[in-house]
matplotlib code that plots the C-alpha trace (Angstrom):
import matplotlib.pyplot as plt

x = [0.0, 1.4, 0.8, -0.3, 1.4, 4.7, 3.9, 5.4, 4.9, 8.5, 7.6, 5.4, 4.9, 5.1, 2.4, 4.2, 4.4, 4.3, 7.1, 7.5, 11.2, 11.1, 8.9, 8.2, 4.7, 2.1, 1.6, 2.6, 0.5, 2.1, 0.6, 0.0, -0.3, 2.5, 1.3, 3.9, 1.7, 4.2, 3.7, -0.5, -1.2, -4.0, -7.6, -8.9, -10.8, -13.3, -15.7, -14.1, -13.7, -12.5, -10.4, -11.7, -10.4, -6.6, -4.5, -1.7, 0.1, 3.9, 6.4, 8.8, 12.3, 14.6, 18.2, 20.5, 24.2, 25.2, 21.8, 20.7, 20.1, 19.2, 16.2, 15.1, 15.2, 13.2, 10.3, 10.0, 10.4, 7.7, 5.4, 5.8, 4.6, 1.6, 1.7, 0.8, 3.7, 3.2, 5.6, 8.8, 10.1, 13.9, 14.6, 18.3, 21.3, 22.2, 20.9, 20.5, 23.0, 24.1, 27.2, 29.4, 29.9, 26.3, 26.5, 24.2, 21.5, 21.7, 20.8, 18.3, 16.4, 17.0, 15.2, 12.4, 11.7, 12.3, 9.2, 6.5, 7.5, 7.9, 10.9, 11.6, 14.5, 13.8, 16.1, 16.7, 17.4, 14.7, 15.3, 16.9, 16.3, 17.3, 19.8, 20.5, 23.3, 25.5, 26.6, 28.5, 26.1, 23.0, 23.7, 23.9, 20.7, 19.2, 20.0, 18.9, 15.2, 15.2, 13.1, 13.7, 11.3, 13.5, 11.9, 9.1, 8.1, 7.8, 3.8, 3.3, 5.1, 2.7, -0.4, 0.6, 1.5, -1.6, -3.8, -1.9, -1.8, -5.5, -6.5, -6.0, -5.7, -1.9, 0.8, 4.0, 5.9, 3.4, 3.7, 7.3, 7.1, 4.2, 6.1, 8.4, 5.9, 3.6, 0.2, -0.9, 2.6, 3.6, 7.0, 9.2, 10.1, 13.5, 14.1, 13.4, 16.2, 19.3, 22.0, 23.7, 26.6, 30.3, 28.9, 32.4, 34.8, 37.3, 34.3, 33.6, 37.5, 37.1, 34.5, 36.3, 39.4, 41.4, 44.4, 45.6, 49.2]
y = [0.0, 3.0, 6.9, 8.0, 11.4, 9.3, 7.1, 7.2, 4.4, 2.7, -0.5, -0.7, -4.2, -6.0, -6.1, -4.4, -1.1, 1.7, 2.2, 4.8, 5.8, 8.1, 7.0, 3.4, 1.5, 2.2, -1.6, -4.9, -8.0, -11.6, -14.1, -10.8, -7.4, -5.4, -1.9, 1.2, 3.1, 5.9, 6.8, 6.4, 10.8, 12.0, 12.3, 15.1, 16.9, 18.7, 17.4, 16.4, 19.6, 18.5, 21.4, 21.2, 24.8, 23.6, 26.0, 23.6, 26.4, 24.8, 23.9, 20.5, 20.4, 17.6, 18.6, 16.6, 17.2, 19.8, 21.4, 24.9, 27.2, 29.6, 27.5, 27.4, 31.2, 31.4, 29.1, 30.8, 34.4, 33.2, 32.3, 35.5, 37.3, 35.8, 35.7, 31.9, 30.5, 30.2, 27.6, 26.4, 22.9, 21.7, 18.2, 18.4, 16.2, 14.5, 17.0, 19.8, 20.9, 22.4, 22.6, 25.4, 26.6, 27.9, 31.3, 32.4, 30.1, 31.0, 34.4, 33.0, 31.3, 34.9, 36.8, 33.8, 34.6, 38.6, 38.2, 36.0, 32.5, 29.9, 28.0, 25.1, 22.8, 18.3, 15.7, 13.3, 10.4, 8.0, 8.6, 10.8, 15.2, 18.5, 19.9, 23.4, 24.9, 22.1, 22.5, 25.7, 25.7, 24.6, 28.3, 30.1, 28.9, 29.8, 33.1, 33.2, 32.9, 28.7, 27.0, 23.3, 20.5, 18.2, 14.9, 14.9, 13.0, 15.4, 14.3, 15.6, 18.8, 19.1, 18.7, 20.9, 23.8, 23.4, 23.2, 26.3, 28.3, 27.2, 28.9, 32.2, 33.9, 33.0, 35.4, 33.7, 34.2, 32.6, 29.6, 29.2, 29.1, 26.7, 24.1, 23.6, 22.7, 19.3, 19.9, 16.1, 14.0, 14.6, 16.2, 15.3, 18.0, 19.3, 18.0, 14.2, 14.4, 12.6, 14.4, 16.1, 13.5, 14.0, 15.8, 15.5, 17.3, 17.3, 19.1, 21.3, 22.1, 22.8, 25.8, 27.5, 27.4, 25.3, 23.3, 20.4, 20.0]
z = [0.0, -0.8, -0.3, -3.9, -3.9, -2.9, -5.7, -9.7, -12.0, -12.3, -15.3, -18.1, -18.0, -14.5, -12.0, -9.3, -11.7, -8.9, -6.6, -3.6, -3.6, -0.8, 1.1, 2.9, 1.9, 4.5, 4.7, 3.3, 2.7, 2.6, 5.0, 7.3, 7.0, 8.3, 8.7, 9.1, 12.1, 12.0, 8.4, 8.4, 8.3, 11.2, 9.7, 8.3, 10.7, 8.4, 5.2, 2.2, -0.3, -3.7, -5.5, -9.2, -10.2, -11.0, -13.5, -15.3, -17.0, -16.2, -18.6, -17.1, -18.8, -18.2, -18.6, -20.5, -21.2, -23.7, -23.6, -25.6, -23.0, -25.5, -27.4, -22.9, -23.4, -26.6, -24.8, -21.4, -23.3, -25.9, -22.6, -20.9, -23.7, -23.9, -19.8, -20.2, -18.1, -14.4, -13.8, -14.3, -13.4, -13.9, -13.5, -12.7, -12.2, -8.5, -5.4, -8.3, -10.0, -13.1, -15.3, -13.5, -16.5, -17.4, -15.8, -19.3, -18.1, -14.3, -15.3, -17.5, -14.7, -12.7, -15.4, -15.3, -11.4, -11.6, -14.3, -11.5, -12.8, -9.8, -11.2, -9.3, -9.1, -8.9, -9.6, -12.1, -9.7, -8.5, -5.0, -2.9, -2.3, -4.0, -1.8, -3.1, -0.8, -0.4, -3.9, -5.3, -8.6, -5.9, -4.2, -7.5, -8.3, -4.9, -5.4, -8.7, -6.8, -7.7, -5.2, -4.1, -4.9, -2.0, -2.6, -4.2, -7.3, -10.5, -10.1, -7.0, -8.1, -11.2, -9.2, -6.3, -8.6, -10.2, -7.4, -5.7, -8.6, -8.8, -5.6, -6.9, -3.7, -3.5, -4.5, -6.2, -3.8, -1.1, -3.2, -3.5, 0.8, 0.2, -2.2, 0.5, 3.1, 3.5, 2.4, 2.1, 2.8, -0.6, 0.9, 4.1, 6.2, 6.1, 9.9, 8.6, 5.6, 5.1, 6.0, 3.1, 1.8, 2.5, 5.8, 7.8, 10.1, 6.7, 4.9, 7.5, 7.7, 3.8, 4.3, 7.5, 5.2, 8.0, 6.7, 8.3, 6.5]

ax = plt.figure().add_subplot(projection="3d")
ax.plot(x, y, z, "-o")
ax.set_aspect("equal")
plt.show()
């Protein structure tokens, strides 16, 4: 059993063709069923309100090496003209980065924010979060007004831009905060992450410049 806004189809032919890969099933069936207590969400406390008013204007790019950031550009300028474009979503590589070498597209994604477009940053890999200030490229990006998707799956980042930008009482800004925070499980909170990797003493050494040799 699995959480559905944790869920992304991983097969296109076997039976098991869903897979959660940042979050645990909620239960297991074999000859019992195991049930992960800890993971099962409180109620809601209210009636059930479904949200049919859902605006889908995002664009998703997945990054590959080599890419054009000008024909990126071309698409998000061609948007904006036409004030289409509420959305932005990067799949990038590992905890989100870019080549260091793309200054041209960094300011790119800066323009894209400066004119009310919500980029966001995901990742390529199947499991694992966006971690946008570990990495020298990650920070560039945050202050380029990026925001981080951390773990969710690209899904869950479509629907809850939609249903967000949907509500029409939230600025852009509000819903930058918002992507960040856990509406329906969709997202752990930043207290319950991994620890970023190479996370030593060494590292730590590294950034307050101290040298052991």
């Amino acid at each position: 059993l699995l959480r559905a806004n944790r869920s992304t189809k991983v097969n296109t032919h076997r039976l098991l063709a869903f897979d959660s890969p940042n979050l645990d099933p909620l239960a297991t069936i074999g000859i019992t069923i195991d049930e992960n207590d800890h993971l099962v969400l409180p109620p809601p406390k209210g009636a059930l309100r479904v949200h049919t008013k859902m605006d889908t204007r995002l664009l998703t790019i997945r990054l590959v090496p080599g890419f054009d950031d000008e024909m990126i550009r071309q698409m998000i300028e061609a948007n904006v003209e036409k004030q289409r474009l509420k959305a932005l979503v990067l799949q990038l590589y590992g905890t989100g980065n870019i080549p260091s070498v793309k200054e041209s597209f960094i300011q790119l994604l800066s323009d894209a924010a400066e004119k009310d477009i919500l980029v966001i940053a995901s990742t390529q890999c199947f499991t694992g979060n966006v971690m946008m200030g570990h990495y020298a490229t990650g920070r560039a990006l945050e202050a380029a007004g990026v925001i981080s998707a951390s773990d969710m799956t690209l899904e869950a980042i479509a629907c809850k831009c939609a249903y967000l930008f949907g509500r029409q009482d939230l600025t852009t800004a509000e819903i930058g905060e918002l992507m960040g925070v856990s509406l329906r499980g969709e997202i752990t909170p930043p207290e319950l992450l991994s620890p970023p990797p190479l996370s030593s003493a060494y590292q730590r050494a590294i950034r307050k410049k101290t040298r052991y040799f």
